[in-house]
N, C-alpha and C positions, 0 to 999 in steps of 0.2 A: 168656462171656469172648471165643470167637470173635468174637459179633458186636458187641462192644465196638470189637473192633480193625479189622472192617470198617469203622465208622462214623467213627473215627476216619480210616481212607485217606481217605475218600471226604471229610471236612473238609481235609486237605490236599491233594489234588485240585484240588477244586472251584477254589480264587484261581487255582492254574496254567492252569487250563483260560480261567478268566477271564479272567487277564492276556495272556495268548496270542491273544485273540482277533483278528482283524484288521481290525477296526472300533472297535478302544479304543489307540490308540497314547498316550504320551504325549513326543511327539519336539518340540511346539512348545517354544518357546524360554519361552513365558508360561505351560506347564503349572505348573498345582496352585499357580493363584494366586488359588481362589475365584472368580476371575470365566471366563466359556465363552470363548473365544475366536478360534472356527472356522470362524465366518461358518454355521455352520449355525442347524439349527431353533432360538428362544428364545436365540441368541449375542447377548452384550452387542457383542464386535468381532469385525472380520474379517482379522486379521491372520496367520492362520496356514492351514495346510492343512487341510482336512475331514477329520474323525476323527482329530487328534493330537493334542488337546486333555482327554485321556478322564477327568481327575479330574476338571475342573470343567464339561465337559460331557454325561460320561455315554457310554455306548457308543453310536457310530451305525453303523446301518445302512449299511454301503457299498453301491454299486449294481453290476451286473453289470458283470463286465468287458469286455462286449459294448458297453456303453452307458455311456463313461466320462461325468462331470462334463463340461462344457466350460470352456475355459481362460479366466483369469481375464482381463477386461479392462478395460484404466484406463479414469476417466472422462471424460477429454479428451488430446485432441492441440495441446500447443503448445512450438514452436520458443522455448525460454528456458535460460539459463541459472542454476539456483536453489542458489542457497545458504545453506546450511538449519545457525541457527548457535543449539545447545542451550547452557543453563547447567548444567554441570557441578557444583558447588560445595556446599558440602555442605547448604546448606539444602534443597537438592534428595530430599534421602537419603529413603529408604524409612522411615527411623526417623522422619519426622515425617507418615510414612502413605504411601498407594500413591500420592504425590507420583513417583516414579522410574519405577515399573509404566504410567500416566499419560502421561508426557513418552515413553517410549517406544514408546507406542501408537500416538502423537497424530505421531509424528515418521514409523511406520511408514505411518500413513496416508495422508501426504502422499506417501511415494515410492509406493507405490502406488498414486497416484490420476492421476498424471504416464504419459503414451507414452513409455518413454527411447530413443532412439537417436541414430544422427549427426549425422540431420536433424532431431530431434526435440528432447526436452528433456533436458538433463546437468545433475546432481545433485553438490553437494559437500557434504561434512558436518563442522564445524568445533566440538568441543566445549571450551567453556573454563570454567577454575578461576581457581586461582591464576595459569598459566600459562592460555594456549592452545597447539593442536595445528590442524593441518589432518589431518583421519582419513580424508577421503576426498578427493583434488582429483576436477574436475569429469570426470562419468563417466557413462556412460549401462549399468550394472552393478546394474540392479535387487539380485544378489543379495549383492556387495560391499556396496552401501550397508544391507542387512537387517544381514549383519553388525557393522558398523560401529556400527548402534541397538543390536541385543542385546549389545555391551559399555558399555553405558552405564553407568557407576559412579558416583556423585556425591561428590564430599569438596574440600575446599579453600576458596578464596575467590572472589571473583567480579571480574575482569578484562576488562569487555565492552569500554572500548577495546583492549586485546589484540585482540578476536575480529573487532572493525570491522575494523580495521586489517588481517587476515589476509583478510578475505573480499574490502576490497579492492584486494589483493595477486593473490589467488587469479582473480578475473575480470582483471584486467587482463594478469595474464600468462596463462591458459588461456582467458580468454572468446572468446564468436564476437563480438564489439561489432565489430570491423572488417566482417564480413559481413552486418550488418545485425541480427545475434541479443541480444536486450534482458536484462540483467543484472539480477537481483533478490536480494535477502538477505532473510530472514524472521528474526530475533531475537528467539527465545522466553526469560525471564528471570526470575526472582521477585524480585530485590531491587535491590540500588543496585550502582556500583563500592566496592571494599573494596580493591581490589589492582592495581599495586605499593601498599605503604604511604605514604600520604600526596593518592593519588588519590583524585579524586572523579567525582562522574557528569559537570563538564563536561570533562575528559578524554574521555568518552563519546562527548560531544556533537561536541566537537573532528572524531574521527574519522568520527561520523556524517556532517558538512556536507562533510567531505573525501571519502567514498563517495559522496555524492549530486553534488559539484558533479564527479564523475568521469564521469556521466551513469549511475548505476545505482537505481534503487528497492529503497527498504529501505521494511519492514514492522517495526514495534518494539511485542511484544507483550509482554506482562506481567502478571503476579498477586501476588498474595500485598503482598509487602513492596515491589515497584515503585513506583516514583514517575511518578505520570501525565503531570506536566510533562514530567521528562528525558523518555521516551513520546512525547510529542507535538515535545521540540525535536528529539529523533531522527531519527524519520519524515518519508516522502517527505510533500508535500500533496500534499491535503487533509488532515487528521488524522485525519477522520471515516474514511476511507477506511483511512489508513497504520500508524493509534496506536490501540490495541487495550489498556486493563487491562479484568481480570477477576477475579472472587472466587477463582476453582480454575482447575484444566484444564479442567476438563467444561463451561465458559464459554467457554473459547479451541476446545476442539474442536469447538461447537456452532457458534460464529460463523467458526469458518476450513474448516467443513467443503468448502464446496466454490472451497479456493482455487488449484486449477488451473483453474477456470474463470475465477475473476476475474485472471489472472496472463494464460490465455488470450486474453480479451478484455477490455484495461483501457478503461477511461472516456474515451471519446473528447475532447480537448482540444476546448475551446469557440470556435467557427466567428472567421476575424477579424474587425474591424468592415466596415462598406460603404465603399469608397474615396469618398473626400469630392472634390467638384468644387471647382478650383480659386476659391480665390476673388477677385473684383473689386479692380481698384486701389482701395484706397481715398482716400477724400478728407480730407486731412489736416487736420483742425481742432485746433487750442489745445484743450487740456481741463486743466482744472486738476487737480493732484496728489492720488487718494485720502488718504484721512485713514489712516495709518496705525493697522495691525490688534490687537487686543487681543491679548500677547500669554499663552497658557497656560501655568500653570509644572505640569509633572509631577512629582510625588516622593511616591513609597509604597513600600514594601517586600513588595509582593507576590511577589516576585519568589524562588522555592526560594532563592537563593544571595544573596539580601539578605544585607548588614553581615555581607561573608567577609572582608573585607581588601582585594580585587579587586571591578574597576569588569566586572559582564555584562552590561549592557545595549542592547550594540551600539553607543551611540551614538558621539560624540566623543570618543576618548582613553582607551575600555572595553579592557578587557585580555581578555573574548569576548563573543561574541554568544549567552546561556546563558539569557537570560531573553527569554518570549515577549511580554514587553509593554514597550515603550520608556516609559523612566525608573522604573522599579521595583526599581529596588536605591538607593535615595535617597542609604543611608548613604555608601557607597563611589562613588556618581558625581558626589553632588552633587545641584541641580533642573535640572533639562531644561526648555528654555524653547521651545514649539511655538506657532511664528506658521501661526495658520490662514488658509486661500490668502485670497487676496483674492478678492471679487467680481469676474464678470465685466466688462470693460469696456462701454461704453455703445457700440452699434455705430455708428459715425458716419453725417449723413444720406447720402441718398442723391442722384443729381443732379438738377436742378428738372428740370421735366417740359415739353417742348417745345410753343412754343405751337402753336395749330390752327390749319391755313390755312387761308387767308381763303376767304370764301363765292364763289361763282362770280357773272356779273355777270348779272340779271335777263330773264328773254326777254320781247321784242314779239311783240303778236297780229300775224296772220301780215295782217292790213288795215289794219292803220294803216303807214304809213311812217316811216320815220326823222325824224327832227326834223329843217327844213332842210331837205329836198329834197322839190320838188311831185311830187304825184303823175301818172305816166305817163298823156299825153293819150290818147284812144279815136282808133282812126282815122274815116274818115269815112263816110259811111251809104251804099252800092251803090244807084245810081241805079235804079228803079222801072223 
């Protein structure tokens, strides 16, 4: 019986001793979520501190106190201001998988991959549903902004003209744009607008072209139930560059992995052309009247927002500019009639070419004399 009840201390023991130890915390914000999360050995992420992750990574080995870890360092230095705008709303929820766990990863990565300071890069973090909020204006608060991810809650609708609209609100009143510091948005989303009632994605769009012609670059990334079009009429150009769908997260975090670098150093604008030398009067000749050009009639409904009621095609008497292809909403514009440029003109001649002067006039052998005039008598012979 005694040593019944030895065996029995020493089973509860044993987990206190365990739990206690000081190489198994579990203080991260993503513990006992199945996945490691501690940037240590075999960690899926590195979002938290070493050894505080201890359900899903197991106890580590701390190193002497002699010999701390060295401090974490981002992976580039640049002067921007980012604003970093999540969908909130409830497609987002945990309850259709570690869809939540995911976007909070992916969002901490990014401020941790940023230098923050004054001279440096400031972070804003703007979550929207039904409503939006501004949770963070722009802040160079590494640990503000951590918190601000780990309340990330999903439920609601999805309001991304709201969230344009805030962000740019947010740079234009806190940006450095007057000091020369370049304005960026990243828009992460899974679905379309839904909210207020009766919006649609070109409300979206509306507010995207309003953000961009403010001179800021937006990035407009998306999965799931995105619409690739809205995506691309969103974003800054190129597309390839700006418009980003993807299957999952693990898509988006694979190809934005390193987008402090590319925010860093963006795409240099393409050189101007070579100044062109002025060119020659020309010579005005008669030319008879080209033949007037074939004209093309456009009309398909490719266009996402074909036969809505409303003309998006940009062109003449369109109510927006919501489709990427001019005349693709046929039903609501009408056919679009595109005269292709005319050929170049015919360059008129040039001026006739000056005659050659005349030949020089023939040379006399240096014995014969000139025509007409005898030749000089010999004087006379010196007497013997």
């Amino acid at each position: 019986t005694l040593l019944l009840k030895h065996m029995r201390l020493a089973f509860l023991v044993l987990p206190l001793v365990a739990a206690s130890s000081p190489g198994c915390l579990n203080t991260c914000s993503w513990s006992s979520d199945f996945l490691c999360d501690d940037g240590g050995e075999g960690s899926h992420y590195s979002v938290c501190a070493f050894g505080t992750d201890c359900d899903d990574c197991g106890s580590r080995t701390m190193p002497p106190p002699a010999s701390p870890p060295p401090p974490y360092s981002p992976s580039c230095s640049a002067a921007v201001d980012l604003v970093l705008i999540l969908d909130e709303s409830g497609s987002m929820s945990s309850a259709y998988g570690s869809i939540a766990a995911d976007v909070k990863r992916f969002a901490a990565s990014v401020v941790m991959s940023f230098s923050l300071g004054a001279s440096l890069a400031k972070i804003s973090i703007i979550k929207f549903s039904t409503v939006c909020e501004v949770d963070l204006s722009l802040s160079d608060s590494r640990e503000e902004a951590m918190n601000v991810i780990s309340s990330y809650s999903p439920s609601g609708g999805t309001c991304i003209s709201c969230a344009l609209e805030a962000a740019r609100n947010e740079l234009d009143s806190n940006g450095r744009g007057e000091s020369g510091v370049p304005g960026y948005v990243f828009l992460l989303t899974d679905g379309v607008q839904t909210s207020p009632s009766g919006s649609t994605d070109k409300d979206a769009i509306l507010q995207a072209i309003l953000l961009k012609a403010a001179g800021h670059t937006l990035y407009a990334v998306g999965f799931a139930g995105a619409a690739e079009q809205t995506l691309q009429a969103m974003a800054s150009t190129p597309y390839s560059q700006y418009a980003f769908l993807g299957a999952s997260m693990s898509d988006i975090s694979a190809a934005f992995s390193q987008l402090c670098t590319a925010v860093a150093s963006p795409s240099a604008p393409p050189p101007p052309p070579p100044p062109q030398q002025p060119p020659l009067a020309p010579i005005v000749v008669p030319q008879p009247p080209p033949p007037p050009a074939n004209p093309i009639i456009m009309c398909d409904e490719s266009c996402q927002f074909s036969s809505d009621g409303t003309c998006d095609d940009g062109g003449s008497g369109a109510d927006y500019s919501a489709c990427l292809v001019y005349g693709s909403d046929c039903v609501d514009c009408g056919e679009r009639v595109l005269y292709p440029s005319p050929p170049p003109p015919v360059p008129p001649p040039g001026p006739p070419a000056s005659p050659p002067p005349p030949p020089p006039p023939p040379l006399l052998p240096p014995s014969s004399p000139p025509p007409g005039i005898p030749p000089p008598s010999l004087p006379p012979a010196a007497p013997p």
